[in-house]
C-alpha positions in Angstrom: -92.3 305.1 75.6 -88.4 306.1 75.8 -87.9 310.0 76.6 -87.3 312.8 74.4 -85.0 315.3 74.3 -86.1 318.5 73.4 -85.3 318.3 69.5 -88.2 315.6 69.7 -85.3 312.3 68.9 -85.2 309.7 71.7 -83.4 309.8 74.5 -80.7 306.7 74.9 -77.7 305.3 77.1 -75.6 307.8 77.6 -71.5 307.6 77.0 -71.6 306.7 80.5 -75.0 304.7 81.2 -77.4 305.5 83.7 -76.3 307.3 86.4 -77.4 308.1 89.8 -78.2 312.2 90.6 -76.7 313.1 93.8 -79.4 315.9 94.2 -81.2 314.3 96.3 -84.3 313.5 93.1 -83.6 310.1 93.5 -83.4 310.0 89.6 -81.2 308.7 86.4 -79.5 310.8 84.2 -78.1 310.0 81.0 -76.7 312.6 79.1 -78.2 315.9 80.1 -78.5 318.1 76.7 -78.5 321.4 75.9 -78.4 323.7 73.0 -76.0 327.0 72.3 -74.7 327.7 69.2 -77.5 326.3 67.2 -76.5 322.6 68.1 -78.5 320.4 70.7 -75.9 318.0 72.4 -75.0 316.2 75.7 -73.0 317.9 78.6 -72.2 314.6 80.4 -69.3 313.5 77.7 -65.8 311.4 78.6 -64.1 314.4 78.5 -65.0 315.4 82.1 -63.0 315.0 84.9 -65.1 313.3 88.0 -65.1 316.8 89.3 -67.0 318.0 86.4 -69.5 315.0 86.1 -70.2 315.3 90.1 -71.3 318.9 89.8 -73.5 317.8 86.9 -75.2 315.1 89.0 -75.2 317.3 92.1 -77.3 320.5 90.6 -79.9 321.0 89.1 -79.8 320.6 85.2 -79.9 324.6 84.7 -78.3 325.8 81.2 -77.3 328.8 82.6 -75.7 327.5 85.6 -73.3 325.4 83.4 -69.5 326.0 84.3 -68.0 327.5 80.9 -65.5 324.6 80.9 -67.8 321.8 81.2 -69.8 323.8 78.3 -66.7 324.1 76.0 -65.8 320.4 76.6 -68.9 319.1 75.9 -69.6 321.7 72.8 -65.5 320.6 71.3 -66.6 317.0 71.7 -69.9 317.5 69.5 -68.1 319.1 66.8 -65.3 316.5 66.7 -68.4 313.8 66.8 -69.9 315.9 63.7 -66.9 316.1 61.9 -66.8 312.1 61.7 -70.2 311.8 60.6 -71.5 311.1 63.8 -74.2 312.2 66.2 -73.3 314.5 69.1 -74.8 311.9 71.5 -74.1 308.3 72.8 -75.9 306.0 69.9 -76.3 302.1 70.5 -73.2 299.7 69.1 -71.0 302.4 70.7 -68.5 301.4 73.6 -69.8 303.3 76.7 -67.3 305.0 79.0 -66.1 304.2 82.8 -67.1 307.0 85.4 -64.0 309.6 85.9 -62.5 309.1 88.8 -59.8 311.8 88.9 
């Protein structure tokens, strides 16, 4: 059975894939969601820099650990998603994005 995220809808690729935690869990994330404002959606979006997506991978997902920039880029790209009709997250038939590396 494919994971959930905590609005109940499945979990799926990721705008990035799967990628490898560096915290040691020896685990995959994907798109690491959370919710403010009303709005579930993922944190791990093309607008990081590698920067960002390393600390993502590096701590523990905690929602109130969440650099406010990471937060606000993640939360701008959900509503621009929205505004095009689209879901916040990564859906299948979507181009998936190359890892940061600046």
């Amino acid at each position: 059975m494919a994971e959930l995220r905590e609005d109940g809808t499945p979990k799926q690729a990721g705008f990035f894939g799967q990628l490898s935690r560096a915290d040691g869990s020896n685990q995959v994330s994907t798109e690491l969601s959370v919710e403010a404002d009303g709005m579930l959606f993922p944190l791990m979006v093309p607008t990081l820099s590698k920067q960002e997506l390393d600390f993502l991978l590096t701590n523990p997902p905690d929602p109130q650990k969440i650099p406010e920039p990471i937060l606000m880029k993640a939360m701008e790209h959900a509503y621009q998603r929205q505004q095009q009709g689209k879901s916040a997250f990564w859906e299948p038939g979507e181009p998936q994005f190359s890892v940061p590396q600046e």
